[in-house]
C-alpha positions in Angstrom: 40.4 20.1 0.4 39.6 21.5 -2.6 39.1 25.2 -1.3 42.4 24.6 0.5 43.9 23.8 -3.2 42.3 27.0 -4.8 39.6 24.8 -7.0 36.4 26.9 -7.6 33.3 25.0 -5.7 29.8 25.5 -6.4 27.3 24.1 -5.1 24.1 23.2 -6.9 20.7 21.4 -5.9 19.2 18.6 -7.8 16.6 16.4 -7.6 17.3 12.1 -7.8 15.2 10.4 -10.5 14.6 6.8 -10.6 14.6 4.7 -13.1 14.7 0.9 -14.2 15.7 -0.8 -17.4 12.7 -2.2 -19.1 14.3 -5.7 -20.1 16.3 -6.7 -17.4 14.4 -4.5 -14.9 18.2 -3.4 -13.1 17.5 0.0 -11.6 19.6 3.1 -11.8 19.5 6.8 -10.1 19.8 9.7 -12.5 20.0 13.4 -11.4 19.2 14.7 -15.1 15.9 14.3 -16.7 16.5 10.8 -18.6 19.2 8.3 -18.5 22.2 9.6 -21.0 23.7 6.0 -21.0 22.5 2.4 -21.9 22.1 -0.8 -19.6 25.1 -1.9 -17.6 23.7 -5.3 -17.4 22.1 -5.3 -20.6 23.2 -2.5 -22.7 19.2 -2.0 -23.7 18.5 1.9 -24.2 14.7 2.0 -22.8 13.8 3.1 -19.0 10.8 2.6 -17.6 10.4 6.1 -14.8 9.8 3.9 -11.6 9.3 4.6 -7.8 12.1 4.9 -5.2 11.6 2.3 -3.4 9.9 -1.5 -5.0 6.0 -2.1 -4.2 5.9 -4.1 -1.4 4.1 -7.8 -2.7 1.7 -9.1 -0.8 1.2 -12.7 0.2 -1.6 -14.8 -0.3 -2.2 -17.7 1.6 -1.8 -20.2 -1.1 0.9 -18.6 -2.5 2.9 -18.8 1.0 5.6 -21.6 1.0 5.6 -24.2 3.2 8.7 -25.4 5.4 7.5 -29.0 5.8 6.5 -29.2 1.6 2.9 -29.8 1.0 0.6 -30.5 3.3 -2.8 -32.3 3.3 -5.6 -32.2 5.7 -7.1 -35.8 5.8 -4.6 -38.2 4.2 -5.8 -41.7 4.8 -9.0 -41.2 6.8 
């Protein structure tokens, strides 16, 4: 469309950067080096460089939560 119009095109590559906000931890994608503008959600000016996709948390078994609320092995006995 726009080479139909006459609009000069170039095409660049760059490289996605991730990063999250360190006091509301929302996370935004950047393709300069640091984030230019401040917190949507909190207007806070500090990014933290993360990952880009969250650490996966593991369960333990006591942290697990249970359908039926708690349950007890020998009540009564």
């Amino acid at each position: 469309m726009c080479i139909r119009e006459g609009h000069s095109v170039t095409r660049t590559t760059a490289e996605k950067r991730f990063f999250k906000c360190s006091s509301c931890h929302k996370r935004i994608i950047v393709f300069s080096m640091m984030p230019t503008k401040p917190c949507k959600q909190c207007s806070a000016n500090e990014w933290v460089r993360v990952a880009m996709r969250d650490e996966r948390k593991v369960q333990l078994e006591n942290e697990k939560l249970l359908l039926r609320g708690e349950e007890r092995k020998f009540v009564n006995s």
